[in-house]
PyMOL CGO cylinders between C-alpha atoms (Angstrom):
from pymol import cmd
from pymol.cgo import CYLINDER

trace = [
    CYLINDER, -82.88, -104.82, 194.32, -81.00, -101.82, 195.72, 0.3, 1, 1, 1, 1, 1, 1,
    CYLINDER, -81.00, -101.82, 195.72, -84.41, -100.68, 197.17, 0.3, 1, 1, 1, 1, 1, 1,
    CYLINDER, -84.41, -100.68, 197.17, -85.06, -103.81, 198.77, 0.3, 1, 1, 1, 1, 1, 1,
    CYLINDER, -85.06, -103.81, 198.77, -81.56, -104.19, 200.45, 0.3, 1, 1, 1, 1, 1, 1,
    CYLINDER, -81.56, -104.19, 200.45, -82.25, -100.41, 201.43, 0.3, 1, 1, 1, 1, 1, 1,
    CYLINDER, -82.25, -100.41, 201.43, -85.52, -101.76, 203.05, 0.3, 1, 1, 1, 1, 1, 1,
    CYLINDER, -85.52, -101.76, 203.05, -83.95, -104.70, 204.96, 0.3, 1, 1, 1, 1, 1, 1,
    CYLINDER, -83.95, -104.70, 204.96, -81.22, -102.54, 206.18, 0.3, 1, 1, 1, 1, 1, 1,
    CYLINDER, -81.22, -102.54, 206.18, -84.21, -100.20, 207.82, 0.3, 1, 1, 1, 1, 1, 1,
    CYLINDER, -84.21, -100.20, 207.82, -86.00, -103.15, 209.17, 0.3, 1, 1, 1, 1, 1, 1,
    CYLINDER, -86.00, -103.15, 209.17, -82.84, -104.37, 210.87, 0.3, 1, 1, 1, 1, 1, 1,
    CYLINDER, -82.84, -104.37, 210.87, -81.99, -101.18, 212.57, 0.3, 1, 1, 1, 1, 1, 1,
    CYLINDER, -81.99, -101.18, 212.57, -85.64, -100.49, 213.68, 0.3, 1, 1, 1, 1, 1, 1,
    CYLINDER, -85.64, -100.49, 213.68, -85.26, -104.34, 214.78, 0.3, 1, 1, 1, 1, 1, 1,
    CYLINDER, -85.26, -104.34, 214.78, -81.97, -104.24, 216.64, 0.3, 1, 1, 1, 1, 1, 1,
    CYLINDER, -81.97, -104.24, 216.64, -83.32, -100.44, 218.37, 0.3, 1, 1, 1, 1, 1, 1,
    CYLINDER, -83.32, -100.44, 218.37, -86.54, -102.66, 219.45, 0.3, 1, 1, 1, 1, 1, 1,
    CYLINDER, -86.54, -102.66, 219.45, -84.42, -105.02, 221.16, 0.3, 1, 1, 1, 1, 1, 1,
    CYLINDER, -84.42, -105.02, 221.16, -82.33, -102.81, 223.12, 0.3, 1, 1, 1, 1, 1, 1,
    CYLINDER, -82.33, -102.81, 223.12, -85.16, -100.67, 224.04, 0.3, 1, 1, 1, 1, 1, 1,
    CYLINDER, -85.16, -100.67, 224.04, -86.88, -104.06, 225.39, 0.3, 1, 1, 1, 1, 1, 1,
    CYLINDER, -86.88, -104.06, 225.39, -83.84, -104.60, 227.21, 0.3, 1, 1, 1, 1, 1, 1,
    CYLINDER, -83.84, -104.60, 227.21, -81.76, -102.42, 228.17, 0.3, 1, 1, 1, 1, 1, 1,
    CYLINDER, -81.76, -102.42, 228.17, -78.43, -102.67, 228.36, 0.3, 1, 1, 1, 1, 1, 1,
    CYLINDER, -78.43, -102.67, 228.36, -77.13, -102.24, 232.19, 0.3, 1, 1, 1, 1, 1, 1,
    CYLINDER, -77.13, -102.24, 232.19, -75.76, -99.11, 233.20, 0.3, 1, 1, 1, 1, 1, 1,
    CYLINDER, -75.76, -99.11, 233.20, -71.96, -98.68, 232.13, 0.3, 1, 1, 1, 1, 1, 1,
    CYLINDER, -71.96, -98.68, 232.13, -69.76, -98.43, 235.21, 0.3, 1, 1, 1, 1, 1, 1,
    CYLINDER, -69.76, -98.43, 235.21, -68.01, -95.60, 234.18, 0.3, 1, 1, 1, 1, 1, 1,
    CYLINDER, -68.01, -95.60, 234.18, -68.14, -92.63, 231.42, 0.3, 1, 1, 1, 1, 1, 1,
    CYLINDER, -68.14, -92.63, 231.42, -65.29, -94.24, 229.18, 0.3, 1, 1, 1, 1, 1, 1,
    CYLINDER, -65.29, -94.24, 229.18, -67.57, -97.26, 228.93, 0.3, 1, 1, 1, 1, 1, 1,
    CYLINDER, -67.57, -97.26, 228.93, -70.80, -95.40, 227.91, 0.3, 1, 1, 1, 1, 1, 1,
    CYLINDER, -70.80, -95.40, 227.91, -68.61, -92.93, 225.48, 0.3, 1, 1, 1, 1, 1, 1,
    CYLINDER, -68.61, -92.93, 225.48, -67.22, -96.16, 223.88, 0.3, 1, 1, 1, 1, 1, 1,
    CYLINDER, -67.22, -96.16, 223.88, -70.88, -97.53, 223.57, 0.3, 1, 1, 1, 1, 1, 1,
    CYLINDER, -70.88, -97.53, 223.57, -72.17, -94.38, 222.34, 0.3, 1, 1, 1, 1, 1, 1,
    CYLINDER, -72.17, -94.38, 222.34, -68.88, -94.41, 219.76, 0.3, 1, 1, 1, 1, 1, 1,
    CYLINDER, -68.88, -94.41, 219.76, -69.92, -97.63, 218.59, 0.3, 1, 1, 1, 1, 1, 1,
    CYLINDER, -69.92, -97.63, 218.59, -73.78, -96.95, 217.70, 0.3, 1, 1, 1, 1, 1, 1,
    CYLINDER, -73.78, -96.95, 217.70, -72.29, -93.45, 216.10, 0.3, 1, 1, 1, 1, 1, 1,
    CYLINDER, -72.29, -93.45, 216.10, -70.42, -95.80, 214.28, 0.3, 1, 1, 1, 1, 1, 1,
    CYLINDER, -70.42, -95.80, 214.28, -72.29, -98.55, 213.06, 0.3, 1, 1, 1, 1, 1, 1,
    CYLINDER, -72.29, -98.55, 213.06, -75.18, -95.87, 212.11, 0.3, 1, 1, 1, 1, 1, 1,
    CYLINDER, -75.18, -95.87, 212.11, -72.84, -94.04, 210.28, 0.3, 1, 1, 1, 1, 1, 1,
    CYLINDER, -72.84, -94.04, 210.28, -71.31, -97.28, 208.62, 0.3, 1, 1, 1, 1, 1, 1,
    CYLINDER, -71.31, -97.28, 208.62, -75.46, -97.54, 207.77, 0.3, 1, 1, 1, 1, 1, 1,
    CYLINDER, -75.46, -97.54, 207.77, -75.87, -94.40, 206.69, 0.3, 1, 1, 1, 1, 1, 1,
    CYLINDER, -75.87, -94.40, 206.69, -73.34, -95.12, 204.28, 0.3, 1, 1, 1, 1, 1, 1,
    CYLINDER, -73.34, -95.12, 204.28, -74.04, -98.01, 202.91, 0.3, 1, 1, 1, 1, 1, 1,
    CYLINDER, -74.04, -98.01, 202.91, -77.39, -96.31, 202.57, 0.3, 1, 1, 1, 1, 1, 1,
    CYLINDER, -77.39, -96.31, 202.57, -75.99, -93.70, 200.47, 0.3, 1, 1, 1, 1, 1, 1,
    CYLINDER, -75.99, -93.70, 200.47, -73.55, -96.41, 198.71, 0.3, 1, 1, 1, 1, 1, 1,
    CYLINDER, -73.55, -96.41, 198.71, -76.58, -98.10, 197.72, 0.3, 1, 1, 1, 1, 1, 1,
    CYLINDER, -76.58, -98.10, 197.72, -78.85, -95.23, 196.61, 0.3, 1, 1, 1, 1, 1, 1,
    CYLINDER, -78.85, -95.23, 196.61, -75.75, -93.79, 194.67, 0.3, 1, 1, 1, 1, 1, 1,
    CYLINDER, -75.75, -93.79, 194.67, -75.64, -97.04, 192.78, 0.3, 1, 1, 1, 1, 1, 1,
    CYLINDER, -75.64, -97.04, 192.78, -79.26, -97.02, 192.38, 0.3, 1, 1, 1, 1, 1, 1,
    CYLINDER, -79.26, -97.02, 192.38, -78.82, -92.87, 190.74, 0.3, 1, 1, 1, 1, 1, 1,
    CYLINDER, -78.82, -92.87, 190.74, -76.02, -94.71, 188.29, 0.3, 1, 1, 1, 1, 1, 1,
    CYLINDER, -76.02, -94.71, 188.29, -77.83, -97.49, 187.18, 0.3, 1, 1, 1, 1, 1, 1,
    CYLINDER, -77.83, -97.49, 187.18, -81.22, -95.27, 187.03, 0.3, 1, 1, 1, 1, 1, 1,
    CYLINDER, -81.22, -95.27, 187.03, -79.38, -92.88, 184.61, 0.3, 1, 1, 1, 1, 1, 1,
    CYLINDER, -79.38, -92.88, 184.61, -77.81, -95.60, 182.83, 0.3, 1, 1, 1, 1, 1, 1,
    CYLINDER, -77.81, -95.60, 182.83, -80.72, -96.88, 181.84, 0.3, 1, 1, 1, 1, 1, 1,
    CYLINDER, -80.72, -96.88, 181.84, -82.07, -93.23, 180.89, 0.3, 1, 1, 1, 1, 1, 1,
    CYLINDER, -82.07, -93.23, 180.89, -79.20, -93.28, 178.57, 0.3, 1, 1, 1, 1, 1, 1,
    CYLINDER, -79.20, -93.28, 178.57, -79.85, -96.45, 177.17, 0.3, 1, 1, 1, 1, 1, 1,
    CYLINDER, -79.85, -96.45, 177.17, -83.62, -95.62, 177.02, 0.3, 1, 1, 1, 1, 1, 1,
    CYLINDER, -83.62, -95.62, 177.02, -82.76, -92.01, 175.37, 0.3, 1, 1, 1, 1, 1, 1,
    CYLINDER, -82.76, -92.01, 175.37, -80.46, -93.43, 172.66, 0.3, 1, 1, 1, 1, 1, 1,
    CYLINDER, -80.46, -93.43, 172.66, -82.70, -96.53, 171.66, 0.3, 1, 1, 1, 1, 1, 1,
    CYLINDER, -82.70, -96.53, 171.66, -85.38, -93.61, 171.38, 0.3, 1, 1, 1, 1, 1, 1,
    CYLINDER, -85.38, -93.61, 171.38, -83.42, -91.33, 169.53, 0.3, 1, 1, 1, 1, 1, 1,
    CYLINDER, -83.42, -91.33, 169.53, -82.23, -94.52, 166.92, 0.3, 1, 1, 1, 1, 1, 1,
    CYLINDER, -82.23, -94.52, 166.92, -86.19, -95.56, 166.68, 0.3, 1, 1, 1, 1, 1, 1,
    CYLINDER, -86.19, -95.56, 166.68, -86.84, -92.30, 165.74, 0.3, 1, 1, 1, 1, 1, 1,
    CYLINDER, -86.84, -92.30, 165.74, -83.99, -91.73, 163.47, 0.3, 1, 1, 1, 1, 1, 1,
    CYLINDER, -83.99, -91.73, 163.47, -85.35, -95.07, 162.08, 0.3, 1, 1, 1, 1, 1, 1,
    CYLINDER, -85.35, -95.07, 162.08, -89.39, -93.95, 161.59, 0.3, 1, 1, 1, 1, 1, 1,
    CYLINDER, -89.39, -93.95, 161.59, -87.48, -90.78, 160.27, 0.3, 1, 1, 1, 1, 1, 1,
    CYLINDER, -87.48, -90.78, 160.27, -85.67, -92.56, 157.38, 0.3, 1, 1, 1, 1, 1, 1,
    CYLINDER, -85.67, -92.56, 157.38, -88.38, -94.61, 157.28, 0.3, 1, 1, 1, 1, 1, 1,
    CYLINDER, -88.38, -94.61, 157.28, -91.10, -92.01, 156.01, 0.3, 1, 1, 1, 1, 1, 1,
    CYLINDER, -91.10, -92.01, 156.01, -88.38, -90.46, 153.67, 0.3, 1, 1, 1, 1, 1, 1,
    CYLINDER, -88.38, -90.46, 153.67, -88.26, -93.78, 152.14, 0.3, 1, 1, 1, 1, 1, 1,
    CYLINDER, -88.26, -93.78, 152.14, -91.98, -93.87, 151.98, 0.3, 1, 1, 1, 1, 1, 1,
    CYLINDER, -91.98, -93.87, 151.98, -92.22, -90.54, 150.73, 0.3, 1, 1, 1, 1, 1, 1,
    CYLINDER, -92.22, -90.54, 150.73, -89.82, -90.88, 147.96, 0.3, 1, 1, 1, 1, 1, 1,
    CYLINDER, -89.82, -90.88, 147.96, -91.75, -94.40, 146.91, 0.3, 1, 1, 1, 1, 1, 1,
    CYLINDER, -91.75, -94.40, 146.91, -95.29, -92.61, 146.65, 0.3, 1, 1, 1, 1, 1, 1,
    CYLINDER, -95.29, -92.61, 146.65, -93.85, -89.61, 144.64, 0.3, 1, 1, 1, 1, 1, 1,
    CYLINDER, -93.85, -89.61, 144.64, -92.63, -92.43, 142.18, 0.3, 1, 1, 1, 1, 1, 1,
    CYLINDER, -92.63, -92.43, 142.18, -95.82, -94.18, 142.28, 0.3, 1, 1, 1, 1, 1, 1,
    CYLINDER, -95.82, -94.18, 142.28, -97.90, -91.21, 141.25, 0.3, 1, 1, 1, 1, 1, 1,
    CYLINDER, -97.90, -91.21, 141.25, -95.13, -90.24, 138.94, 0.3, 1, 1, 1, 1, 1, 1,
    CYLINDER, -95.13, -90.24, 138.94, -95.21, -93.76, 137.13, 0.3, 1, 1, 1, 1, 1, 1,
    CYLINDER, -95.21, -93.76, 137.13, -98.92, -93.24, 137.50, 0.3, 1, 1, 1, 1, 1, 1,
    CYLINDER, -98.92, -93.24, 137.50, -99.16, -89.77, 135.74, 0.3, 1, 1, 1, 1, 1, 1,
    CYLINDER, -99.16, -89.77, 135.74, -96.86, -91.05, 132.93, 0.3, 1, 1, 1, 1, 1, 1,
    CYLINDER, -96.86, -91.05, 132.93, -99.37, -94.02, 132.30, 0.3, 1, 1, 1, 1, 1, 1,
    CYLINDER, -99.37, -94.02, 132.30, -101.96, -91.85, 132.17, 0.3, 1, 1, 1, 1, 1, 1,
    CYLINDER, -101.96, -91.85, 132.17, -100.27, -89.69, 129.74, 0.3, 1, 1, 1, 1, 1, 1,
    CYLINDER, -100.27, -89.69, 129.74, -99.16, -92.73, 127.90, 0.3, 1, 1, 1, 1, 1, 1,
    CYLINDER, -99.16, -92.73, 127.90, -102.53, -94.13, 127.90, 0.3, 1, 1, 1, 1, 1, 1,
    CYLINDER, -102.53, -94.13, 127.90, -104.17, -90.74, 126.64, 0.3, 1, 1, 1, 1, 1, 1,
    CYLINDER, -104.17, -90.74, 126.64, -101.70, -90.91, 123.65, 0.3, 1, 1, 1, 1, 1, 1,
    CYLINDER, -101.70, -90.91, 123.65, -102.45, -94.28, 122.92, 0.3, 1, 1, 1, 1, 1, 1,
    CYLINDER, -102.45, -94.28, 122.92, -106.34, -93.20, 122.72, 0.3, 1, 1, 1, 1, 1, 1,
    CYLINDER, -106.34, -93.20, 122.72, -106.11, -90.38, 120.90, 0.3, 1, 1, 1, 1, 1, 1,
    CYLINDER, -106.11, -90.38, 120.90, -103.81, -92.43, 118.30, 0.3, 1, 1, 1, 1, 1, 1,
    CYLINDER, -103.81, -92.43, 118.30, -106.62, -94.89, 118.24, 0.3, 1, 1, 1, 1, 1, 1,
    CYLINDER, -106.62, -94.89, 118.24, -109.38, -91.93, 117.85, 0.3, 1, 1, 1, 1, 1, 1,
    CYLINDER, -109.38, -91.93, 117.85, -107.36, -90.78, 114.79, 0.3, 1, 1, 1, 1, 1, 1,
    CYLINDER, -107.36, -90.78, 114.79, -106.63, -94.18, 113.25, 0.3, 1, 1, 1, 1, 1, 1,
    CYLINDER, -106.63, -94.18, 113.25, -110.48, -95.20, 113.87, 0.3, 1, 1, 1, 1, 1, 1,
    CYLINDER, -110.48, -95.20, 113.87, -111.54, -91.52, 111.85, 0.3, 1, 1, 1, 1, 1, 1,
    CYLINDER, -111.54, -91.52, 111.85, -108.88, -92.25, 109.80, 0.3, 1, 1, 1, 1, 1, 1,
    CYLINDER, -108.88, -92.25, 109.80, -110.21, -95.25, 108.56, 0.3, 1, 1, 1, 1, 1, 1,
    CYLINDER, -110.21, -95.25, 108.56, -113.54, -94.78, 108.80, 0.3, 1, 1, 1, 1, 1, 1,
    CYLINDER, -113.54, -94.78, 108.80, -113.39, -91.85, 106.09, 0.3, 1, 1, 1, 1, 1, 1,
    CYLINDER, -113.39, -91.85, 106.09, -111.09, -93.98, 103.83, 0.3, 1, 1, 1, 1, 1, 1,
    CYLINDER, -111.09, -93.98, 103.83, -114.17, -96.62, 104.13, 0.3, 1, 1, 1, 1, 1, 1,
    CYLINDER, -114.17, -96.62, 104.13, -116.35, -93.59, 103.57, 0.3, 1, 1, 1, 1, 1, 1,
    CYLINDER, -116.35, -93.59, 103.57, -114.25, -92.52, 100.60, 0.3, 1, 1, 1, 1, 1, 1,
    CYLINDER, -114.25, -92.52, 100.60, -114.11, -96.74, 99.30, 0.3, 1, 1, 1, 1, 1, 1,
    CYLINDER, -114.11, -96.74, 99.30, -118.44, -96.90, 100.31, 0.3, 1, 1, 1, 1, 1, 1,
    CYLINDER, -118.44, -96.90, 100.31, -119.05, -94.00, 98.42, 0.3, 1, 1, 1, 1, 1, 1,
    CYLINDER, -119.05, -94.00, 98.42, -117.08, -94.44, 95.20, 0.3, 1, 1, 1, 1, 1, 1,
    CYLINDER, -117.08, -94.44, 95.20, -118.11, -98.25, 95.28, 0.3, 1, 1, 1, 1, 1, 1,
    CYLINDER, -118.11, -98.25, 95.28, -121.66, -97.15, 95.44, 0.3, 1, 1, 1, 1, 1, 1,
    CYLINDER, -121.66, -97.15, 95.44, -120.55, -94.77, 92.32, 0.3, 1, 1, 1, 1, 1, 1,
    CYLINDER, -120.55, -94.77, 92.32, -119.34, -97.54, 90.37, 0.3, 1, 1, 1, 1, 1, 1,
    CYLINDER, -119.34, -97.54, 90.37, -122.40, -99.48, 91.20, 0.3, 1, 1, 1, 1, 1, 1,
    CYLINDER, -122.40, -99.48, 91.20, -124.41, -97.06, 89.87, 0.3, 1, 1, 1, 1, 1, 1,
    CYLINDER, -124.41, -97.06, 89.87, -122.55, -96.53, 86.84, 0.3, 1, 1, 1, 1, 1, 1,
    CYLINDER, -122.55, -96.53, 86.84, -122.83, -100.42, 86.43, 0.3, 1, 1, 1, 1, 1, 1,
    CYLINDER, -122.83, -100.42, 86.43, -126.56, -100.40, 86.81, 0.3, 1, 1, 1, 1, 1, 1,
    CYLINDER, -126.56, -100.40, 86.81, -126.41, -97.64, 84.34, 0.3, 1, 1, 1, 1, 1, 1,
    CYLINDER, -126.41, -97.64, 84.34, -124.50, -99.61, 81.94, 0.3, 1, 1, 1, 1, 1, 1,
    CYLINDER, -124.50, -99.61, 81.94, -126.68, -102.52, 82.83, 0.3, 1, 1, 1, 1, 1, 1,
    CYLINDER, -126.68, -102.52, 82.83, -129.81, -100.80, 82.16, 0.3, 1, 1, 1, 1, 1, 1,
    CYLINDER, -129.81, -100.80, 82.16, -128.17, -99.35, 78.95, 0.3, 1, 1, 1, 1, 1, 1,
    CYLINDER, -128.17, -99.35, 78.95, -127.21, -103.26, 77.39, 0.3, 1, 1, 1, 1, 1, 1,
    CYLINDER, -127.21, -103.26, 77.39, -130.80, -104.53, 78.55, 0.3, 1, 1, 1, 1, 1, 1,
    CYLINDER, -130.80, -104.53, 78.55, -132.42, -101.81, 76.54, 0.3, 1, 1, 1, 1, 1, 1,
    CYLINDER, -132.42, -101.81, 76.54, -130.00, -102.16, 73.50, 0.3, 1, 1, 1, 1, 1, 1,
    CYLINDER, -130.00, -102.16, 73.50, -130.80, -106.28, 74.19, 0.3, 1, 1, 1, 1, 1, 1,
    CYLINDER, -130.80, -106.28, 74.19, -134.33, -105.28, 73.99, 0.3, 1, 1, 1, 1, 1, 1,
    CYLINDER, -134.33, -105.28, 73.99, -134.14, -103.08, 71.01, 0.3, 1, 1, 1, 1, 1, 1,
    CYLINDER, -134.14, -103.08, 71.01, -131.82, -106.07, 69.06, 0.3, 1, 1, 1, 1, 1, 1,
    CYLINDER, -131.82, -106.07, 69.06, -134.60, -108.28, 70.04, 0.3, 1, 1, 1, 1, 1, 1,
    CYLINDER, -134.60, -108.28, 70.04, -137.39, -106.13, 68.73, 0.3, 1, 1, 1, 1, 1, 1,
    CYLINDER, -137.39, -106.13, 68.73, -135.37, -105.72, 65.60, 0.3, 1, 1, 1, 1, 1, 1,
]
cmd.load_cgo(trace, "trace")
């Protein structure tokens, strides 16, 4: 906005120096006259030239302003992505630490199993093997009353 008023400013003083140069104005009568002219143009330029700098020093203050602004909402979003990423950080080191103890955990839990399954499969070892003892012994003792049955019957 400052730039545009800047502009029209420029475009009015190129406009007004067209006009006088298109017609100019008539001779002043005397030197008092033409120094009081010249006074005035010195004057209004320099009331321009002013305003000019007026505006472009406003311009500067709002331009760094908003560099300000622009620095400190950068500064905050980083700050932010910073904490951010800690947070992030600190979340995945407890994942794989949860992780690691489940694994751990789960690895116990099989190698309790492993132990219970040989565990138990030797005590059905032990109960195969002395059942198959015992069944022997009864066929023995079966064998032994069918021949004493067969030697009573004989008698």
């Amino acid at each position: 906005r400052l730039a545009r008023e800047k502009v029209d400013a420029q475009e009015r003083d190129e406009a007004a120096s067209r006009s006088r140069e298109a017609s100019p104005p008539s001779a002043p009568r005397d030197t008092t006259t033409a120094r009081a002219a010249a006074e005035r143009e010195l004057s209004e330029s320099l009331r321009k030239v002013r305003a000019a700098q007026a505006a472009q020093a406003l311009a500067n203050r709002r331009a760094a302003e908003e560099r300000q602004q622009l620095q400190t909402a950068l500064r905050e979003a980083r700050e932010v992505a910073a904490q951010n990423a800690a947070h992030s950080r600190e979340e995945l080191q407890q994942e794989r630490q949860r992780r690691a103890a489940l694994q751990q955990e789960a690895e116990r839990e099989a190698a309790t199993t492993e132990v219970q399954l040989a565990t138990a499969q030797q005590r059905l070892a032990t109960r195969e093997a002395a059942a198959k003892k015992e069944a022997t012994g009864l066929e023995a003792m079966l064998i032994d009353a069918q021949s004493r049955l067969e030697a009573l019957e004989q008698e």
